[in-house]
NUFINU-157364 format. One record per residue: residue number from 1; residue in one letter; chain; x, y, z of N, C-alpha, C in turn. Coordinates in Angstrom, 1 decimal. Atoms other than C-alpha are relative to their C-alpha. Last residue first. Layout:
% NUFINU-157364
NUM;A;A;X;Y;Z;X;Y;Z;X;Y;Z
...
END
This chain:
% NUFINU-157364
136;X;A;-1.4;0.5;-1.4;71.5;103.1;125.5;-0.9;0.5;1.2
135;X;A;-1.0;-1.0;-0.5;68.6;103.9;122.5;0.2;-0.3;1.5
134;X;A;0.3;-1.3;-1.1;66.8;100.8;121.4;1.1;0.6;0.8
133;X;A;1.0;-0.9;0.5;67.1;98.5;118.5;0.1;0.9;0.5
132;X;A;-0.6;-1.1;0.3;70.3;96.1;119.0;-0.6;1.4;-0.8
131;X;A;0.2;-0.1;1.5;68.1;92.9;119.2;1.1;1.3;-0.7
130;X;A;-0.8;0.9;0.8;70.2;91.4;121.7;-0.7;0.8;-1.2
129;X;A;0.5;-0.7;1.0;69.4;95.2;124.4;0.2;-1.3;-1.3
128;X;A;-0.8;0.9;1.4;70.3;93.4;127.6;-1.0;0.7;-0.8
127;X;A;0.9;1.2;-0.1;69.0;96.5;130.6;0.9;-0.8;-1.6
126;X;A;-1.1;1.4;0.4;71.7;98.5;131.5;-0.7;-0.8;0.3
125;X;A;-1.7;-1.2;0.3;69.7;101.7;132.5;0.4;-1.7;-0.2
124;X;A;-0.8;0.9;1.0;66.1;99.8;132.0;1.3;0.5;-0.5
123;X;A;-0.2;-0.2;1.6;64.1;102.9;132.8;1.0;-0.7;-0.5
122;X;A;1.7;-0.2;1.1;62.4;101.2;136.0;0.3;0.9;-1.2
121;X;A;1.6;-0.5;-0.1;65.6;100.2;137.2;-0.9;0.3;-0.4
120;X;A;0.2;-0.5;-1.3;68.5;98.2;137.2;-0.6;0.8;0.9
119;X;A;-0.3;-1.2;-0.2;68.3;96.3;133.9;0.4;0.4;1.4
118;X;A;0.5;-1.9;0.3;65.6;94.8;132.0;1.2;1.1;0.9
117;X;A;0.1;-0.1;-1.1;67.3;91.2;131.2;-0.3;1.1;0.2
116;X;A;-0.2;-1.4;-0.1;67.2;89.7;127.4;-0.5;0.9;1.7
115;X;A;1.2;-0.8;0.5;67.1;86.1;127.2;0.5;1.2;1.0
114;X;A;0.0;-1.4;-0.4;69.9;84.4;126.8;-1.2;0.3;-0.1
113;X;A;0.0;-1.5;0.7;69.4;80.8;125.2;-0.2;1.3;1.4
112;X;A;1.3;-0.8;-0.2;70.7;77.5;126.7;-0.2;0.7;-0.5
111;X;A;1.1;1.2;0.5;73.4;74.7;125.6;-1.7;1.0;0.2
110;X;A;1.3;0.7;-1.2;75.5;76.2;128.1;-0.8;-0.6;0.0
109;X;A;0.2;1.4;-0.2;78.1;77.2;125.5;-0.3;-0.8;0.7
108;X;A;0.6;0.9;1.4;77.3;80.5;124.0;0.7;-1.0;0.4
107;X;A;-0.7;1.6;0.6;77.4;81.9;128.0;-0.5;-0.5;-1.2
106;X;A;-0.3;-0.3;1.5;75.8;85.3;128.2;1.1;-0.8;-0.4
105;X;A;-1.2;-0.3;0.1;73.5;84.2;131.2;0.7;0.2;-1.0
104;X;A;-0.1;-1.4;0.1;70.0;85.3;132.1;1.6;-0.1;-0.3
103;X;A;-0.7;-0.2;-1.3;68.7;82.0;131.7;0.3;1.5;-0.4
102;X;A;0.0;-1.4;-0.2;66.2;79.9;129.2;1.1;0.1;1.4
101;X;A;0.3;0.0;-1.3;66.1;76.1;128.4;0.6;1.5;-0.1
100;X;A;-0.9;0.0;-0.3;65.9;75.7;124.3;0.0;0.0;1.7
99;X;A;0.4;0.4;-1.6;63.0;74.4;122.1;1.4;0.2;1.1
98;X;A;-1.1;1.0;-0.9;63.8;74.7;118.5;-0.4;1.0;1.3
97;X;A;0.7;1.1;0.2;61.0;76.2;115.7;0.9;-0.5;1.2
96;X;A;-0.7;1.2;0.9;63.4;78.9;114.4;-0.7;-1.2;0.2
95;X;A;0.8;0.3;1.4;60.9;81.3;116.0;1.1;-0.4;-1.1
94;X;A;0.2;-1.1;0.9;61.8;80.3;119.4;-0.2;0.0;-1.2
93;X;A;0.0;0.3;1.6;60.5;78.1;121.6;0.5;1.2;-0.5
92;X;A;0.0;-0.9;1.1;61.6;78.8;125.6;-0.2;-0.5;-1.2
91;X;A;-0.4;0.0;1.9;62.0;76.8;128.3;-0.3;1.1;-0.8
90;X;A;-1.3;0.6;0.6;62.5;76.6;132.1;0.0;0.1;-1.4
89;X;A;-0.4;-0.3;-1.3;58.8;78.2;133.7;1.7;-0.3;-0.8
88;X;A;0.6;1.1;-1.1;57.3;78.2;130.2;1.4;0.4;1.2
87;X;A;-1.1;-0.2;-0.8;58.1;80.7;126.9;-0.8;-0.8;1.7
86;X;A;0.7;0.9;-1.5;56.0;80.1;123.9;1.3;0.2;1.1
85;X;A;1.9;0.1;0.8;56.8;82.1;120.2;-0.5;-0.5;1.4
84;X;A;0.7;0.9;-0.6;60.4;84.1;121.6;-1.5;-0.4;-0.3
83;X;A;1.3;-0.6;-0.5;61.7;86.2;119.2;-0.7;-1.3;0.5
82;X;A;1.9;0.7;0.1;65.2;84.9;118.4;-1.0;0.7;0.2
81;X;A;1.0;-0.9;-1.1;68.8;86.6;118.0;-1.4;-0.7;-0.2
80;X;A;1.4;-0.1;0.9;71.5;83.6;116.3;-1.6;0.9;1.1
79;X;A;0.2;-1.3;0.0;74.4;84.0;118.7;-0.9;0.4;-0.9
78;X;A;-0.6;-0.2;1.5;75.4;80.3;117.8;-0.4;1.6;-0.3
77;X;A;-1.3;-0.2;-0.1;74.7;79.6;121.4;0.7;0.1;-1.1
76;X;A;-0.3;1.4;-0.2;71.1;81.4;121.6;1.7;-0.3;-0.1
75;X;A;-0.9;0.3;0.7;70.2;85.0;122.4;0.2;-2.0;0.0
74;X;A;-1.1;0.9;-0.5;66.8;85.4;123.3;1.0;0.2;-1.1
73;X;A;-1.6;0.1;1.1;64.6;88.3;122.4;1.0;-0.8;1.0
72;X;A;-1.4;0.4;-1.2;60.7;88.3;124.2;1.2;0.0;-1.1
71;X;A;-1.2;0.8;0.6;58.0;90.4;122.1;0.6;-0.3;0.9
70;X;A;-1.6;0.0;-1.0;54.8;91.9;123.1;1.1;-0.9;-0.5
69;X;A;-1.3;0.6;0.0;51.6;92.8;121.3;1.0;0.2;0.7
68;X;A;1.1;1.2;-0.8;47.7;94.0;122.1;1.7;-1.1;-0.2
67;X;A;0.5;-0.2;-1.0;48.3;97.2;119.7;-0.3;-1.3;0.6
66;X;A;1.1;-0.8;0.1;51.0;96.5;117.1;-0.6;0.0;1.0
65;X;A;0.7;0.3;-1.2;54.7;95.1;117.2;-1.4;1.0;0.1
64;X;A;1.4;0.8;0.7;56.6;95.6;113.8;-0.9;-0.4;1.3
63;X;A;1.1;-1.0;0.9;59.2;97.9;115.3;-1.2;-0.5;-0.5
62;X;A;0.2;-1.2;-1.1;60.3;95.3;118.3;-0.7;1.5;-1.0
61;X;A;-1.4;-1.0;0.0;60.5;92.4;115.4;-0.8;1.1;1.1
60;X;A;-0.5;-1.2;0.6;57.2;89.9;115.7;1.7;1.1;0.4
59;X;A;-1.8;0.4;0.0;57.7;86.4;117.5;0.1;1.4;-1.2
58;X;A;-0.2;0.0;1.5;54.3;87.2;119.4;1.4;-0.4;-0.2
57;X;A;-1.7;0.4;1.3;53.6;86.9;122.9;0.2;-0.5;-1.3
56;X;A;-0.4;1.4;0.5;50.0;88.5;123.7;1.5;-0.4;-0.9
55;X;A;-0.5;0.3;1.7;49.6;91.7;125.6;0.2;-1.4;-0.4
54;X;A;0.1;1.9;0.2;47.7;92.9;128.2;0.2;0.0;-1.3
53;X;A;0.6;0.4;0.5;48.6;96.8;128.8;0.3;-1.8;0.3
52;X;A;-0.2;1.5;-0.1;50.5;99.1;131.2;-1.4;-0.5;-1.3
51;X;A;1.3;1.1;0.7;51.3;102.6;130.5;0.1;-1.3;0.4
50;X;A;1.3;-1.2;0.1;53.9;104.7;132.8;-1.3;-0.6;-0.5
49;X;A;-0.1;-0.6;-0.8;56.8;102.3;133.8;-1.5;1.2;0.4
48;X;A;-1.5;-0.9;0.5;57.2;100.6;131.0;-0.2;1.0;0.9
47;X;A;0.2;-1.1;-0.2;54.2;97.5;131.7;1.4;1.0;-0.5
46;X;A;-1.1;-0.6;0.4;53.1;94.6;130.4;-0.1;1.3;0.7
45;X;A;0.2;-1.5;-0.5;50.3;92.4;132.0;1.4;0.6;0.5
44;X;A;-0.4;-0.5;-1.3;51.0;89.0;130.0;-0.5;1.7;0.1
43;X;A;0.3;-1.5;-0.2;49.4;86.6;127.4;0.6;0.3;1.6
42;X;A;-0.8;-0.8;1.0;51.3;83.6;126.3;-0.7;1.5;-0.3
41;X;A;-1.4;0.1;0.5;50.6;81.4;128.6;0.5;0.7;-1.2
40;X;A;0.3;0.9;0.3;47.9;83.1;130.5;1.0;-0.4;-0.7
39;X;A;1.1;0.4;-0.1;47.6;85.9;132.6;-0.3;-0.8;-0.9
38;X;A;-0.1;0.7;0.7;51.6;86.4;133.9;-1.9;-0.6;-0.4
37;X;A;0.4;1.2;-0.9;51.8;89.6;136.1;-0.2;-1.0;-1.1
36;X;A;0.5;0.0;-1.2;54.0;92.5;136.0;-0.7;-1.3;0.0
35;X;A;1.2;0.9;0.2;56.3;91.6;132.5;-0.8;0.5;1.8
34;X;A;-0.1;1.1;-1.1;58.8;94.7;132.0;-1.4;-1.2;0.1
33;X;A;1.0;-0.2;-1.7;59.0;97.1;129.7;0.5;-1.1;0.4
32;X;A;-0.4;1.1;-0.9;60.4;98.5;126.3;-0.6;-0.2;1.4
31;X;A;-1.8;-0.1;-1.0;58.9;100.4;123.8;0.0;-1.2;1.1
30;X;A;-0.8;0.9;-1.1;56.6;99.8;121.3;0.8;0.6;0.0
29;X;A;-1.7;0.9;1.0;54.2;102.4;119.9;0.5;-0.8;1.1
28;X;A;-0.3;-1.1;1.1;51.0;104.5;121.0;1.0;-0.6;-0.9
27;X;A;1.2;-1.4;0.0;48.9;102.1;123.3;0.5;1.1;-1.7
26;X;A;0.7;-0.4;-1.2;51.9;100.4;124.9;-1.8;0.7;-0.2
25;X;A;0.8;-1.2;0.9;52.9;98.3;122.1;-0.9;0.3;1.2
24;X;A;1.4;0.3;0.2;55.2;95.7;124.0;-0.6;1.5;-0.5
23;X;A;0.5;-1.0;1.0;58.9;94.9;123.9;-1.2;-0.1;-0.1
22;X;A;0.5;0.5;1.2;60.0;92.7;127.2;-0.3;1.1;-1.0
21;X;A;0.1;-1.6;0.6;62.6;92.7;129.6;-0.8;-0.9;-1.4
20;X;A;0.1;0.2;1.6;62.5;89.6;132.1;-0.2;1.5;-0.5
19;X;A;1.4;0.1;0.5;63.2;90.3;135.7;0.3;0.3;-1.7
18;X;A;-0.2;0.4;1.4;66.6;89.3;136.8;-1.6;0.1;-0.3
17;X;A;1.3;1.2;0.4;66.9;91.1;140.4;0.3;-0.3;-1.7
16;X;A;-0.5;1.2;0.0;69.7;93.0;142.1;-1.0;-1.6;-0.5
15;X;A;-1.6;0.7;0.3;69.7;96.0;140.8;0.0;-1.1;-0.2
14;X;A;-0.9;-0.2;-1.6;65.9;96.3;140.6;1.5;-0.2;-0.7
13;X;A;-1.6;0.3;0.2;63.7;96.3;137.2;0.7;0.1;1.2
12;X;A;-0.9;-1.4;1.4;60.1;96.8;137.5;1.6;-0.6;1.1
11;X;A;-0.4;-1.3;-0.6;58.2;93.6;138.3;0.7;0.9;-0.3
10;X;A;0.6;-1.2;0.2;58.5;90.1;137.1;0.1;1.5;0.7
9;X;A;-1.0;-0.3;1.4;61.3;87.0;137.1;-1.3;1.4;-0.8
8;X;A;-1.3;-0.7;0.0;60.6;86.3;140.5;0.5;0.9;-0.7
7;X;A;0.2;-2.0;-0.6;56.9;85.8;140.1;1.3;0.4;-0.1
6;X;A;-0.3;-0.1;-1.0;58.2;81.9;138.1;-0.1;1.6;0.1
5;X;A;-1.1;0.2;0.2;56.9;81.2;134.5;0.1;0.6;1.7
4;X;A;-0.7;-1.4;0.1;54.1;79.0;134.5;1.4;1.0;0.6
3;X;A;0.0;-0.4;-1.3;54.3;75.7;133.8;0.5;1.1;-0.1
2;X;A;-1.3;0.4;-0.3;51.8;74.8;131.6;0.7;0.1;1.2
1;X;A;-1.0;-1.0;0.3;48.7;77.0;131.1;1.4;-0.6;-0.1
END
């Protein structure tokens, strides 16, 4: 599996935590969630507080996401928005094809990409929104 990505970075949203925000097709449509447990490298057990499913990371758009899908959205430092294709304990590919190191910070000159953070609680109140899809 590589190296997988660090527990820290799962679970529903806290103040003080950086858990990943992901887009996954719960069943009915995609909405937003969170990653709970990591079951292979590029499948995870998604959740949004109410449905959970096992999804596989795709580099589909957040409306284009069908049943058994999930999306990640980095920013990079040319503010170009990504859909994450492989994501490992420090990296990230996105679907430009380039290989970047991941963080939660909104530095374009760290050489890293942003990825999208869920927030403060389990309805993602000021969670990072890069694609600019989902209501505030």
């Amino acid at each position: 599996m590589g190296r997988p990505l660090n527990k820290r970075f799962f679970g529903t949203p806290t103040a003080g935590g950086n858990e990943i925000k992901v887009q996954f097709h719960n069943g009915t449509g995609s909405v937003a969630g969170w990653i709970v447990k990591q079951k292979a490298s590029k499948r995870f057990l998604c959740s949004d507080g109410t449905n959970t499913a096992v999804c596989t990371l795709t580099d589909a758009a957040s409306a284009a996401l069908t049943a058994g899908q999930m999306s990640i959205t980095v920013l990079n430092d040319s503010g170009d928005q990504l859909q994450v294709t492989k994501i490992s304990g420090r990296k990230v590919t996105g679907n430009d094809g380039n290989t970047y190191p991941w963080n939660f910070d909104a530095d374009l000159t760290d050489g890293g990409a942003q990825i999208e953070e869920a927030g403060d609680d389990s309805s993602l109140t000021n969670a990072d929104d890069l694609e600019g899809d989902e209501a505030p």
